[in-house]
N, CA, C and O atoms as a GROMACS GRO file, in nm:
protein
  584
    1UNK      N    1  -2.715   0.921   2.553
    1UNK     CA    2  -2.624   0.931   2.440
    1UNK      C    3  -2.485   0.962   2.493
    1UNK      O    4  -2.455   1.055   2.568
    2UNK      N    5  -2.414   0.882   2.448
    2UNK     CA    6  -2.227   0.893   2.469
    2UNK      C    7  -2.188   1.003   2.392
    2UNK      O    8  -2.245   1.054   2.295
    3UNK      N    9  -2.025   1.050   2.478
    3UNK     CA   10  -1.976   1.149   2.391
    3UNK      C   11  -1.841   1.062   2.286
    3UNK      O   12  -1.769   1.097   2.192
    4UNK      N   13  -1.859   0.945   2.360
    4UNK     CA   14  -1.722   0.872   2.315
    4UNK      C   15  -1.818   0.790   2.221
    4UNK      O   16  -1.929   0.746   2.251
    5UNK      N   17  -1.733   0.777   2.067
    5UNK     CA   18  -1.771   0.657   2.009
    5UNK      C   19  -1.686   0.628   1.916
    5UNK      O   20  -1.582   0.689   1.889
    6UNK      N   21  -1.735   0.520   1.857
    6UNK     CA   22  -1.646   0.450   1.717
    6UNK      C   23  -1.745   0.389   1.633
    6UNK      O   24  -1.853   0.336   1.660
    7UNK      N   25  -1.646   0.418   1.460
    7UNK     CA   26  -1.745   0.404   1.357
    7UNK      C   27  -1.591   0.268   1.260
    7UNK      O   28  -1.468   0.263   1.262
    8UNK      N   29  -1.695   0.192   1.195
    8UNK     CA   30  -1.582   0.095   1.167
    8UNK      C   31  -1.705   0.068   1.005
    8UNK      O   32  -1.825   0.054   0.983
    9UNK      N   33  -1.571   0.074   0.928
    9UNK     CA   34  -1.639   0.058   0.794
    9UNK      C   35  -1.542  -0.019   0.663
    9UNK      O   36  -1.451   0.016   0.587
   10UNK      N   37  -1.590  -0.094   0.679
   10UNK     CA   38  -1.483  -0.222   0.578
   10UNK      C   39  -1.597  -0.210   0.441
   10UNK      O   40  -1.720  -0.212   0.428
   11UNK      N   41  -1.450  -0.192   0.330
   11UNK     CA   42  -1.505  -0.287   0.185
   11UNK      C   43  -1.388  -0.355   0.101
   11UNK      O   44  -1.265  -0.350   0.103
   12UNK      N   45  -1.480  -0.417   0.031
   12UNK     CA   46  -1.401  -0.522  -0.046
   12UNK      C   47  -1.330  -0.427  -0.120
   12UNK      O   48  -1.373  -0.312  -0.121
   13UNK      N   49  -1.192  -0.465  -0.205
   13UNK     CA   50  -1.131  -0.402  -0.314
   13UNK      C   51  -1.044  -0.518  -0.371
   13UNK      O   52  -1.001  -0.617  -0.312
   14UNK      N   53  -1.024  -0.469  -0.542
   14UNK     CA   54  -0.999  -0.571  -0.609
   14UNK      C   55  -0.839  -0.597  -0.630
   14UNK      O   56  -0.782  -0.684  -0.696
   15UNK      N   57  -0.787  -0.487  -0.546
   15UNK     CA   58  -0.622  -0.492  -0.540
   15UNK      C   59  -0.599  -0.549  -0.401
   15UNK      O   60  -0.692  -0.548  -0.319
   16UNK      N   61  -0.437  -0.614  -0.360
   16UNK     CA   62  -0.427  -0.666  -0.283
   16UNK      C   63  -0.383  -0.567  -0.180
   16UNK      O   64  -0.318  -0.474  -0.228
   17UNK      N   65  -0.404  -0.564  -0.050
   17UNK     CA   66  -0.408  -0.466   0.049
   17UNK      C   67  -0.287  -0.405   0.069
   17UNK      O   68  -0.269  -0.290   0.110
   18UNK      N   69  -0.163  -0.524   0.023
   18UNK     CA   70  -0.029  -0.432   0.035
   18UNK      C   71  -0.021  -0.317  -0.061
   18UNK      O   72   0.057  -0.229  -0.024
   19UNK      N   73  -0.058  -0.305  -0.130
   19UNK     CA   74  -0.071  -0.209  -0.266
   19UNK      C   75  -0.105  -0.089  -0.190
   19UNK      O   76  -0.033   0.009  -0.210
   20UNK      N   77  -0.226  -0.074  -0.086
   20UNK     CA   78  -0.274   0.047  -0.031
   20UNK      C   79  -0.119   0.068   0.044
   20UNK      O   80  -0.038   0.154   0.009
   21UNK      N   81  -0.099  -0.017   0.141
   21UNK     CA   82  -0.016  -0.001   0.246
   21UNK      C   83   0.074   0.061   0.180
   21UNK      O   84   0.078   0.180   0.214
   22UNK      N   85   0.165   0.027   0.081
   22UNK     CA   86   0.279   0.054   0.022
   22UNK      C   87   0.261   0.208  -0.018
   22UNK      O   88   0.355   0.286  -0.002
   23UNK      N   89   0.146   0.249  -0.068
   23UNK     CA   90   0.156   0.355  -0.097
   23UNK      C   91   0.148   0.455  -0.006
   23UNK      O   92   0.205   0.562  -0.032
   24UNK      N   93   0.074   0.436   0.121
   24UNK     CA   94   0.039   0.507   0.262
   24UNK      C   95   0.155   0.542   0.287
   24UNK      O   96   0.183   0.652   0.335
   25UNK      N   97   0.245   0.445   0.254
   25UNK     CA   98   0.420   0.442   0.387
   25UNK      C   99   0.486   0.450   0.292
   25UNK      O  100   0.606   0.460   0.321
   26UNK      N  101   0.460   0.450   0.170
   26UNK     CA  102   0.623   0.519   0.085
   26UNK      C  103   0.584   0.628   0.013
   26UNK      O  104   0.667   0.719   0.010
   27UNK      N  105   0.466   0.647  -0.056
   27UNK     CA  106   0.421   0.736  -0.165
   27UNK      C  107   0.262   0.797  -0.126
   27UNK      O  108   0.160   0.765  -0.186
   28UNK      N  109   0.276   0.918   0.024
   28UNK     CA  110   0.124   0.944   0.008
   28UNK      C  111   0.131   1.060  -0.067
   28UNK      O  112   0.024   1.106  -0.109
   29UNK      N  113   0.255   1.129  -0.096
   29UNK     CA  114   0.221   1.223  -0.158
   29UNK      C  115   0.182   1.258  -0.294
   29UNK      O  116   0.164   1.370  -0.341
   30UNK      N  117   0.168   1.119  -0.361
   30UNK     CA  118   0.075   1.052  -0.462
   30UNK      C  119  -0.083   1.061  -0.451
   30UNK      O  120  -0.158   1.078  -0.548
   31UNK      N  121  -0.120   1.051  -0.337
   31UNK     CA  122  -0.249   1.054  -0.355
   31UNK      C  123  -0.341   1.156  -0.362
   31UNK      O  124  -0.462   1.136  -0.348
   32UNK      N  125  -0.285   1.279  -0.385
   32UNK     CA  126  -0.306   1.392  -0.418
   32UNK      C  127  -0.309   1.407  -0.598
   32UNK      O  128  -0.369   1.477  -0.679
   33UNK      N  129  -0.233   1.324  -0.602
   33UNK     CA  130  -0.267   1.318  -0.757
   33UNK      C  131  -0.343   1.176  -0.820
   33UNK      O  132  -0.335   1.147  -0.939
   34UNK      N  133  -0.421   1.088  -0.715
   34UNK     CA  134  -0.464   0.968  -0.750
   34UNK      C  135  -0.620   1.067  -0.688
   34UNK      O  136  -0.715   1.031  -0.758
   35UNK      N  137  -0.656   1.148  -0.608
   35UNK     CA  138  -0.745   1.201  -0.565
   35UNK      C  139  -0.767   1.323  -0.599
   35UNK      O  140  -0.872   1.360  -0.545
   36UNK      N  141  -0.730   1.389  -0.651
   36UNK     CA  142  -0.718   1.562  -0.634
   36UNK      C  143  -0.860   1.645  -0.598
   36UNK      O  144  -0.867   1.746  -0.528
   37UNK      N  145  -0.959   1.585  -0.659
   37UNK     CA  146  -1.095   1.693  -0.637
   37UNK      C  147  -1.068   1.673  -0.440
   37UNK      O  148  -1.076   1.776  -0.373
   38UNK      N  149  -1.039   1.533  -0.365
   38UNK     CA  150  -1.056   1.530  -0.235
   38UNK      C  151  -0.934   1.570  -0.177
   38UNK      O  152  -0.955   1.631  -0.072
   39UNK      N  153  -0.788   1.558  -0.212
   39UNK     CA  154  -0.699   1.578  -0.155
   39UNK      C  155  -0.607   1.661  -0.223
   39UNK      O  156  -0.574   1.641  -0.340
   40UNK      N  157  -0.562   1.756  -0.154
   40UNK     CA  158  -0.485   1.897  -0.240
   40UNK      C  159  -0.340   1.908  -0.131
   40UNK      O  160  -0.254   1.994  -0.150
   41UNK      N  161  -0.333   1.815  -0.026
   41UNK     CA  162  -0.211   1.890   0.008
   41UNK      C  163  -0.149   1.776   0.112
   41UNK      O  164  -0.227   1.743   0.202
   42UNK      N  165  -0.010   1.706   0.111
   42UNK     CA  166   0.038   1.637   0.197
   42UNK      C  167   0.203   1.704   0.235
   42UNK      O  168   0.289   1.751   0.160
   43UNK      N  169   0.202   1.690   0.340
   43UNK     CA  170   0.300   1.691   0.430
   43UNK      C  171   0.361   1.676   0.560
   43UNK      O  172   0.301   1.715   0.660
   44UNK      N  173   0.455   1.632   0.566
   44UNK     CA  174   0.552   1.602   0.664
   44UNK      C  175   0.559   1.712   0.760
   44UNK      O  176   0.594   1.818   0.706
   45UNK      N  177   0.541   1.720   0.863
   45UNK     CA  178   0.578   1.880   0.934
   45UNK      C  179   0.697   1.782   1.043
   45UNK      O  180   0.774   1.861   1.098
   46UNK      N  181   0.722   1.649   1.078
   46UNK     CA  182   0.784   1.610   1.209
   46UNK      C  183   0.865   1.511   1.155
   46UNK      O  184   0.800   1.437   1.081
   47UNK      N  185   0.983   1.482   1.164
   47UNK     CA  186   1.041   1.332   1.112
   47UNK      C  187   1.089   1.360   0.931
   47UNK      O  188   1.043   1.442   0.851
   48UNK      N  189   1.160   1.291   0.920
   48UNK     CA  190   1.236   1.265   0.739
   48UNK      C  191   1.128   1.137   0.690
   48UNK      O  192   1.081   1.120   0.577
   49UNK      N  193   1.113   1.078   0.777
   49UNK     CA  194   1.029   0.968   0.700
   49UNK      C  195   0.924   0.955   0.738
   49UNK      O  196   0.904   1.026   0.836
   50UNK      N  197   0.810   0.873   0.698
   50UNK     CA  198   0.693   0.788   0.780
   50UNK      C  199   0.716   0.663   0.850
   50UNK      O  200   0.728   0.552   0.799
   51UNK      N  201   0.720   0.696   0.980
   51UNK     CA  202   0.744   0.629   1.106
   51UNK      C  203   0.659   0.652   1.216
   51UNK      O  204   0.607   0.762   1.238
   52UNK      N  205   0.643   0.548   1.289
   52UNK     CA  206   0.558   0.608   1.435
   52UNK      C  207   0.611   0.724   1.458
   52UNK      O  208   0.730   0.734   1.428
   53UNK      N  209   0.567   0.802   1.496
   53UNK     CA  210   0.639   0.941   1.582
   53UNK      C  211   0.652   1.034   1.497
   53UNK      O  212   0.662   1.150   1.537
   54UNK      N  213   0.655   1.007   1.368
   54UNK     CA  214   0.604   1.116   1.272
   54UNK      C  215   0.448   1.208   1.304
   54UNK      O  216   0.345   1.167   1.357
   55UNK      N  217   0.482   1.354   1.245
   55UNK     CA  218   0.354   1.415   1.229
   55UNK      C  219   0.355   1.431   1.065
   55UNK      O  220   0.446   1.453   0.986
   56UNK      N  221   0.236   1.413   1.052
   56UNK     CA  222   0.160   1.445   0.908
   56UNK      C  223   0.080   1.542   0.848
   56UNK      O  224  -0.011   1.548   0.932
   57UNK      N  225   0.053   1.616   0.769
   57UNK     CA  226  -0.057   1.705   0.756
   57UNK      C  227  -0.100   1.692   0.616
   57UNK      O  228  -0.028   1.694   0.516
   58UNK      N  229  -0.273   1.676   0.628
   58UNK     CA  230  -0.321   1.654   0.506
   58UNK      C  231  -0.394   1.806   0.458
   58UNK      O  232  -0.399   1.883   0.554
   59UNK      N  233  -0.443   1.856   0.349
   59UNK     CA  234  -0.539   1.946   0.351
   59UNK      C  235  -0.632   1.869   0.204
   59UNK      O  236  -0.587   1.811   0.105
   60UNK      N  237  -0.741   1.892   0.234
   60UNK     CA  238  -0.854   1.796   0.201
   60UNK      C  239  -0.973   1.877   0.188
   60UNK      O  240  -1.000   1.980   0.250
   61UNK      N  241  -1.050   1.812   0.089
   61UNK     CA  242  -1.197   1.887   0.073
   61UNK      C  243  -1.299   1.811   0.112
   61UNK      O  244  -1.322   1.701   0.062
   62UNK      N  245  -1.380   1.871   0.221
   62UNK     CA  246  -1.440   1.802   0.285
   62UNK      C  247  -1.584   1.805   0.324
   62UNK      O  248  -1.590   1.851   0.438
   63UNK      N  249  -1.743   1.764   0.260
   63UNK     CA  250  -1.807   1.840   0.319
   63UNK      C  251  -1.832   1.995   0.236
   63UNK      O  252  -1.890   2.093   0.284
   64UNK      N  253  -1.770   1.985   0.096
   64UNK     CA  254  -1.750   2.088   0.026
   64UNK      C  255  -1.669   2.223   0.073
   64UNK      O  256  -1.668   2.329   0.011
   65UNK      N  257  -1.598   2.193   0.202
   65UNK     CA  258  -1.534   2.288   0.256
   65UNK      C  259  -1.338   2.228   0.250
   65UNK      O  260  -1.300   2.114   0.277
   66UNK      N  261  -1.231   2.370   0.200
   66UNK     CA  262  -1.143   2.287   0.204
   66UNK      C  263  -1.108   2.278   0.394
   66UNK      O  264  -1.162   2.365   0.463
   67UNK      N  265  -1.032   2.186   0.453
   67UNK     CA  266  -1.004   2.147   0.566
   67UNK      C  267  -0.877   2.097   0.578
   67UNK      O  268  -0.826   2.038   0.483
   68UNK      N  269  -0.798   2.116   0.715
   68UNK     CA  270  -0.673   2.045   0.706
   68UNK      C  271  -0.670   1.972   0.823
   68UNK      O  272  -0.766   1.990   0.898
   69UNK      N  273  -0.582   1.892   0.858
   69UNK     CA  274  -0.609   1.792   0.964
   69UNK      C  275  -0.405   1.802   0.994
   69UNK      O  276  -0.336   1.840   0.900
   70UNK      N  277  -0.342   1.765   1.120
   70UNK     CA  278  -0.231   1.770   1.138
   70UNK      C  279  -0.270   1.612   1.216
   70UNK      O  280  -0.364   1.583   1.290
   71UNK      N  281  -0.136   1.514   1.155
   71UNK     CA  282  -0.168   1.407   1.250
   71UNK      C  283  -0.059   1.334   1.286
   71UNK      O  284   0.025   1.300   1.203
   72UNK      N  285  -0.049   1.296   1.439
   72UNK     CA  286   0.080   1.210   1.465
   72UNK      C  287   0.102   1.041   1.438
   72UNK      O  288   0.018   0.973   1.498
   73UNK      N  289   0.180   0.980   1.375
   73UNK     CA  290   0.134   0.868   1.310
   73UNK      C  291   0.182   0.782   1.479
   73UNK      O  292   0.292   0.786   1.534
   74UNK      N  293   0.066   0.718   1.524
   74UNK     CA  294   0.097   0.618   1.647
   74UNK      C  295   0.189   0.514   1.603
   74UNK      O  296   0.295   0.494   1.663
   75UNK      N  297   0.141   0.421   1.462
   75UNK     CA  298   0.183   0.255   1.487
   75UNK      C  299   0.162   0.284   1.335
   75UNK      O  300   0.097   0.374   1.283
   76UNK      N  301   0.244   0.170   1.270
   76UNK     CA  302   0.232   0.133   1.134
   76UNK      C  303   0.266  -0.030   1.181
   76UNK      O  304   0.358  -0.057   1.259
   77UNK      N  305   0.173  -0.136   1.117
   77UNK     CA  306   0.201  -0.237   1.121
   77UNK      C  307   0.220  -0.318   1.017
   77UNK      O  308   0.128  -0.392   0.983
   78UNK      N  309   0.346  -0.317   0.946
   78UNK     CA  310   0.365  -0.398   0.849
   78UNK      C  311   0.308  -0.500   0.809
   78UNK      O  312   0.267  -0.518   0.695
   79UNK      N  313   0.298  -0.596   0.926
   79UNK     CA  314   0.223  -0.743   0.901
   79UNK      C  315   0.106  -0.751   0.874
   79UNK      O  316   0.046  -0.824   0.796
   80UNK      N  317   0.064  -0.654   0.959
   80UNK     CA  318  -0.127  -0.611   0.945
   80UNK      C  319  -0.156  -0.536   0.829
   80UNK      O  320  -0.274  -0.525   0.797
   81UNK      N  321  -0.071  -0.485   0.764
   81UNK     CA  322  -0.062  -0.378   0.681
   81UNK      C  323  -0.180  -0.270   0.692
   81UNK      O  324  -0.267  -0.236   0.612
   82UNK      N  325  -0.140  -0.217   0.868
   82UNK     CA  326  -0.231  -0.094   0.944
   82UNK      C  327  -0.141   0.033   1.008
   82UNK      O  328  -0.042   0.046   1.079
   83UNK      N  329  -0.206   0.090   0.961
   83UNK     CA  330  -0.153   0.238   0.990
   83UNK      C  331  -0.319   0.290   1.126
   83UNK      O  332  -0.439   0.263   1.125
   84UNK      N  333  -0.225   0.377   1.225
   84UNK     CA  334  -0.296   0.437   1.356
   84UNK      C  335  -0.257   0.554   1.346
   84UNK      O  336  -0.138   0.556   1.381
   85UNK      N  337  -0.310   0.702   1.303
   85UNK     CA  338  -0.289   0.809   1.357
   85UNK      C  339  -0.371   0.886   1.418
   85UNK      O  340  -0.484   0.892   1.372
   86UNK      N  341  -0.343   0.960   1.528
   86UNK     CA  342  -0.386   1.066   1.578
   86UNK      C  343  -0.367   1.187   1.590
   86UNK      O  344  -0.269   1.242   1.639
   87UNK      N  345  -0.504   1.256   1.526
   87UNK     CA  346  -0.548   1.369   1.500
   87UNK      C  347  -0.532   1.448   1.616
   87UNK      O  348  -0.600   1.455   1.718
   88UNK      N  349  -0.413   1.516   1.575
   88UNK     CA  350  -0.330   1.643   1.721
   88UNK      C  351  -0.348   1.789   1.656
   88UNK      O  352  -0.313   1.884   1.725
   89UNK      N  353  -0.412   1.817   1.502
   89UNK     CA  354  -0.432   1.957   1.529
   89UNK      C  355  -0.537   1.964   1.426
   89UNK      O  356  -0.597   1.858   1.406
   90UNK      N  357  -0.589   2.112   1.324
   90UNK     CA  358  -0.681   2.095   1.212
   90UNK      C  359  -0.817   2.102   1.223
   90UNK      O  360  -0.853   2.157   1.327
   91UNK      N  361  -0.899   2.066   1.155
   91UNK     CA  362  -1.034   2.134   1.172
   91UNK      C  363  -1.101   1.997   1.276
   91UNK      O  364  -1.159   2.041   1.375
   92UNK      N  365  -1.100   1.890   1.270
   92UNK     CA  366  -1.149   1.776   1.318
   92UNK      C  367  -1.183   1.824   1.427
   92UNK      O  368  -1.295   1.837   1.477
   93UNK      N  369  -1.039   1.863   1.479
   93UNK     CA  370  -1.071   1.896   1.631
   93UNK      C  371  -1.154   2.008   1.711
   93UNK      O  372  -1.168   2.016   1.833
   94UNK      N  373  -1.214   2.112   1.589
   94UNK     CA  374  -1.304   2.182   1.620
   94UNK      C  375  -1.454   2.084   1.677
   94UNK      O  376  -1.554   2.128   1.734
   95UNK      N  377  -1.431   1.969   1.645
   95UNK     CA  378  -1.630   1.879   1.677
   95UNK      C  379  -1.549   1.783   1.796
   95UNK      O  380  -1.612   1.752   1.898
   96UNK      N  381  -1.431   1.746   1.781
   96UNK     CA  382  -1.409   1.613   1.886
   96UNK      C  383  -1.279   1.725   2.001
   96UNK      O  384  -1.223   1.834   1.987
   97UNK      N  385  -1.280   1.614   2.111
   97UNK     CA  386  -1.194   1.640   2.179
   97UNK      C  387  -1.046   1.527   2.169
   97UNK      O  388  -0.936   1.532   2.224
   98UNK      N  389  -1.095   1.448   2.089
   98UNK     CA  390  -1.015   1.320   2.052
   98UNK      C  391  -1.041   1.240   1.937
   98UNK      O  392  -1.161   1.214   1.923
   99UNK      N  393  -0.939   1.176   1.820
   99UNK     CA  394  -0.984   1.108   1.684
   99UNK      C  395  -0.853   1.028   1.681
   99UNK      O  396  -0.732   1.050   1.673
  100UNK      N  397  -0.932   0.931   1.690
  100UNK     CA  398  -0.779   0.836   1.630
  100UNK      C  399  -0.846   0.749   1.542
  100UNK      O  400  -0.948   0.686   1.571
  101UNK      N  401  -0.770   0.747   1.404
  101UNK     CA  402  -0.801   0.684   1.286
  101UNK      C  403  -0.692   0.536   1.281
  101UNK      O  404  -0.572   0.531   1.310
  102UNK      N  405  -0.775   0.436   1.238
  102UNK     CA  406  -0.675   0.309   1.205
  102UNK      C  407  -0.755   0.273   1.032
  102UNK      O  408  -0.862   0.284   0.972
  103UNK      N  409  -0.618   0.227   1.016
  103UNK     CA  410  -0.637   0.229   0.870
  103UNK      C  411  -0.601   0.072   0.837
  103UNK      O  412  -0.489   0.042   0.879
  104UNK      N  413  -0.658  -0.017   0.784
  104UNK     CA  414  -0.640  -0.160   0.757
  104UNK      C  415  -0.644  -0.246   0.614
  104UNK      O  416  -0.755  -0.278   0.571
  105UNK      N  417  -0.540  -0.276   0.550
  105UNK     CA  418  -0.565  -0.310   0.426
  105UNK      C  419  -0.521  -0.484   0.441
  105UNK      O  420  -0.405  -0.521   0.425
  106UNK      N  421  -0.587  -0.538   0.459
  106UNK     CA  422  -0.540  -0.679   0.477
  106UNK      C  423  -0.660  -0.739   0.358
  106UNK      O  424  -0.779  -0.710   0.346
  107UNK      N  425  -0.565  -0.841   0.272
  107UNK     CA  426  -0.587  -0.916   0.181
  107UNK      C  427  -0.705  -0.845   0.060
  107UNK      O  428  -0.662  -0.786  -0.040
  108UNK      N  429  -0.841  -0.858   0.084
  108UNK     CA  430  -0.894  -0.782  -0.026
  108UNK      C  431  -0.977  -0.694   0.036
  108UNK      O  432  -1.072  -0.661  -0.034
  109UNK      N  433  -0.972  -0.635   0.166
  109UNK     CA  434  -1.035  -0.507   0.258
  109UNK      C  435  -0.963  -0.433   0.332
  109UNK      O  436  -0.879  -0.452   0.420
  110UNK      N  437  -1.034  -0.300   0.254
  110UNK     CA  438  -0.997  -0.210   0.341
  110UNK      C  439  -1.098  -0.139   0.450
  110UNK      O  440  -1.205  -0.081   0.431
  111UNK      N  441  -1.026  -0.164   0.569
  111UNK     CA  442  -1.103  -0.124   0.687
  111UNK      C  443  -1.046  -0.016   0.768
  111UNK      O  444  -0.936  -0.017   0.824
  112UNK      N  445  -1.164   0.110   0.768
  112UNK     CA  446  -1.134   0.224   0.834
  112UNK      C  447  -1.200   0.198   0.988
  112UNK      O  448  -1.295   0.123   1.010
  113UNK      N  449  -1.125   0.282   1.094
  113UNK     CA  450  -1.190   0.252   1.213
  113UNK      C  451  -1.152   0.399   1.300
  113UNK      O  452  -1.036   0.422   1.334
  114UNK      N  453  -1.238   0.470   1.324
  114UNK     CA  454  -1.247   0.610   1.380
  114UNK      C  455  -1.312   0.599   1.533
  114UNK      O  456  -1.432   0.586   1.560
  115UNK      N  457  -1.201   0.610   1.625
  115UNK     CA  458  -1.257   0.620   1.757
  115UNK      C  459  -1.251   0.760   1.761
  115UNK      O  460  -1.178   0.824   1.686
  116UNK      N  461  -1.357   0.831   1.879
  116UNK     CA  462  -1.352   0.996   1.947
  116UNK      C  463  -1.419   0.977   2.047
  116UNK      O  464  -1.492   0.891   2.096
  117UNK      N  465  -1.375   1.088   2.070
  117UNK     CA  466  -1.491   1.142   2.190
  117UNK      C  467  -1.560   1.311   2.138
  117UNK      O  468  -1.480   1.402   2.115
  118UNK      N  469  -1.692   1.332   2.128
  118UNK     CA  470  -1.749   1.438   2.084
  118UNK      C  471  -1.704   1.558   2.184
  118UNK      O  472  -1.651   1.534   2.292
  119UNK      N  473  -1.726   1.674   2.143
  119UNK     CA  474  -1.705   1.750   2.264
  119UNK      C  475  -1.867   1.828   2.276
  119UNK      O  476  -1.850   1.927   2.346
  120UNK      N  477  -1.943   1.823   2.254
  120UNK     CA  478  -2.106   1.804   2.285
  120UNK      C  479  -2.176   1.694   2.245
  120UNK      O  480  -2.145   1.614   2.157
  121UNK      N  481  -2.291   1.697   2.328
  121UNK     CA  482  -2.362   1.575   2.270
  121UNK      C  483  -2.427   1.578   2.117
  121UNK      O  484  -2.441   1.477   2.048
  122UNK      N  485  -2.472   1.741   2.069
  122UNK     CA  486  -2.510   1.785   1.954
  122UNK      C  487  -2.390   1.764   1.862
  122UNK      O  488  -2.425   1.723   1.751
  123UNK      N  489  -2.273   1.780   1.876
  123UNK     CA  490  -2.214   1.713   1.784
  123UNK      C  491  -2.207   1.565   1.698
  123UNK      O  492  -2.212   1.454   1.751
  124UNK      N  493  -2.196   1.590   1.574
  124UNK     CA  494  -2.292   1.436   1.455
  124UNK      C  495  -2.165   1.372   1.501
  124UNK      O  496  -2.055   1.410   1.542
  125UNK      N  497  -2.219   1.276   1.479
  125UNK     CA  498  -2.132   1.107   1.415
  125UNK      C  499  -2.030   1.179   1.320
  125UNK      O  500  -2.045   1.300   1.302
  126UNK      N  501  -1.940   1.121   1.266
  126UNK     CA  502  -1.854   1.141   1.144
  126UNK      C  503  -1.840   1.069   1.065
  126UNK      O  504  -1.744   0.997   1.037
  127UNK      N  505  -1.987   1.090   0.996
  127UNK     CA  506  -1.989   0.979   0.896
  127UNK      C  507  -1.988   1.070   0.771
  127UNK      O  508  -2.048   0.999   0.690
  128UNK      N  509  -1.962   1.166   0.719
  128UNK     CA  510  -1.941   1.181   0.629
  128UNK      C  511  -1.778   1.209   0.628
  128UNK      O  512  -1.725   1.250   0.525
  129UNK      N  513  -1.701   1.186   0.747
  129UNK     CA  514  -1.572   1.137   0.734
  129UNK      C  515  -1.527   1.022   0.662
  129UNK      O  516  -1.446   1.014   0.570
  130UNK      N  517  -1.598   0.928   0.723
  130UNK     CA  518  -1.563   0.799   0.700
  130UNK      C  519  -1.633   0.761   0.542
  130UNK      O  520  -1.586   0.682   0.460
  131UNK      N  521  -1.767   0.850   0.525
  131UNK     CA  522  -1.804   0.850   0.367
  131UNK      C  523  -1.656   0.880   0.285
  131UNK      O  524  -1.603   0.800   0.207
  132UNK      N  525  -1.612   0.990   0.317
  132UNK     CA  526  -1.456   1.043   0.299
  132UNK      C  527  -1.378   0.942   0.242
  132UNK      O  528  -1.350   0.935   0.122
  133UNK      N  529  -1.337   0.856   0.340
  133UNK     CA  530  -1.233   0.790   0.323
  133UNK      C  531  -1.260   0.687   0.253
  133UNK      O  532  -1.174   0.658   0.170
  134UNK      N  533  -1.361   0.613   0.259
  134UNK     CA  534  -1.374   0.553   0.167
  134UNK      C  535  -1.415   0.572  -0.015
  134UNK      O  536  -1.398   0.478  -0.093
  135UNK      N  537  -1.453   0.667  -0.045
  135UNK     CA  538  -1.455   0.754  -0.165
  135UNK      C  539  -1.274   0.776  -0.196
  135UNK      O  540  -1.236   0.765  -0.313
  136UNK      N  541  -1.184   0.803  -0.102
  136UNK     CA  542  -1.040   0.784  -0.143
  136UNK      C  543  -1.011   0.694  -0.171
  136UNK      O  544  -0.956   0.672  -0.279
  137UNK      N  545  -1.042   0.590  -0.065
  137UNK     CA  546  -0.993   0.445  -0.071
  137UNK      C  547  -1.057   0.397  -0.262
  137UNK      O  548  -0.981   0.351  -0.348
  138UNK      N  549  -1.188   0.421  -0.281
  138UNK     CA  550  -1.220   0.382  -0.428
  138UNK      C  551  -1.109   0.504  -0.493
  138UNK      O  552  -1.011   0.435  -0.523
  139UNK      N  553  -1.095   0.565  -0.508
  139UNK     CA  554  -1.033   0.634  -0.618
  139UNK      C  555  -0.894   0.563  -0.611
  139UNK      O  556  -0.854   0.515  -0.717
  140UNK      N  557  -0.832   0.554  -0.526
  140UNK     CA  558  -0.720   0.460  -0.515
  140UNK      C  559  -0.684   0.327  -0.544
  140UNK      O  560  -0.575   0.272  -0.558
  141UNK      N  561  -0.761   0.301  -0.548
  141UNK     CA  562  -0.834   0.134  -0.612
  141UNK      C  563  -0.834   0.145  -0.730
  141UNK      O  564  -0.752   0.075  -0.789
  142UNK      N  565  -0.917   0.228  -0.809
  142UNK     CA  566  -0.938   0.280  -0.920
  142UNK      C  567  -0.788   0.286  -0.988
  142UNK      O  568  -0.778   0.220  -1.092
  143UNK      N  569  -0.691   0.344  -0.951
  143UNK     CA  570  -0.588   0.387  -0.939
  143UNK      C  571  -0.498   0.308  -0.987
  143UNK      O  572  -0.430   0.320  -1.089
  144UNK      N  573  -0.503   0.181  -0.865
  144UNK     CA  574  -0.422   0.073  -0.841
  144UNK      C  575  -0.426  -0.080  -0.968
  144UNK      O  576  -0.350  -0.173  -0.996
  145UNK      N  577  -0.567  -0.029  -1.014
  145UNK     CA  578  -0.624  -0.138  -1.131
  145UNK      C  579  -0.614  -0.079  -1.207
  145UNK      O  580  -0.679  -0.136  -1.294
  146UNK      N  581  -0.548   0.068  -1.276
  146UNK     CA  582  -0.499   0.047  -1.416
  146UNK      C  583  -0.382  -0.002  -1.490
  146UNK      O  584  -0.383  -0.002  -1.613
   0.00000   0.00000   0.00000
């Protein structure tokens, strides 16, 4: 058993993918109010805007526990309409020694993709991360179609 892995989880949605994107990179601090039972807290701690080189911080309920995550945004790709950040502080990093999240909204899917490396082998998969995000991704959807 590896300590390094990756979990990749695509679904269909009935809005068009720029819709996610747009809101990721101009308005996440919306999704605290498009999510609230999962997401209670966004902010900026690095940078005026969302740009590579920005840091981010979410606080989130997770797992029935609240949790916060601090993250440096790598890449935003307009064309791809994909966002890459990595997880540099927050609870995550209590199970991994490394998390980098890519985020993909192209045409009618959205595709999450979570590389790490565990820091034991007894440490789980993170799949009730990625359950996570996609439970946002529907509420946002939800969101986006009224």
């Amino acid at each position: 058993m590896g300590l390094k892995g990756k979990l990749v989880a695509s679904i269909e949605v009935k809005c068009r993918g720029h819709l996610f994107h747009d809101l990721y990179q101009t308005k996440p601090r919306h999704i605290c109010n498009i999510s609230p039972d999962k997401i209670h807290h966004f902010n900026i701690h690095k940078g005026e805007s969302l740009k590579a080189g920005s840091v981010i911080g979410w606080k989130f309920n997770h797992d029935g526990k609240v949790k916060v995550t601090k993250q440096l945004i790598e890449a935003i790709d307009d064309e791809n309409k994909s966002f890459t950040w990595k997880v540099i502080g927050g609870d995550t990093l209590e199970l991994y020694n490394s998390f980098t999240i890519t985020a993909s909204f192209e045409n009618d899917w959205a595709t999450w993709t979570f590389v790490y490396e565990k820091k034991t082998e007894d440490t789980p998969e993170p799949l009730t991360l990625l359950g996570f995000v996609l439970d946002v991704t529907k509420d946002i959807e939800a969101h986006l179609l009224k």
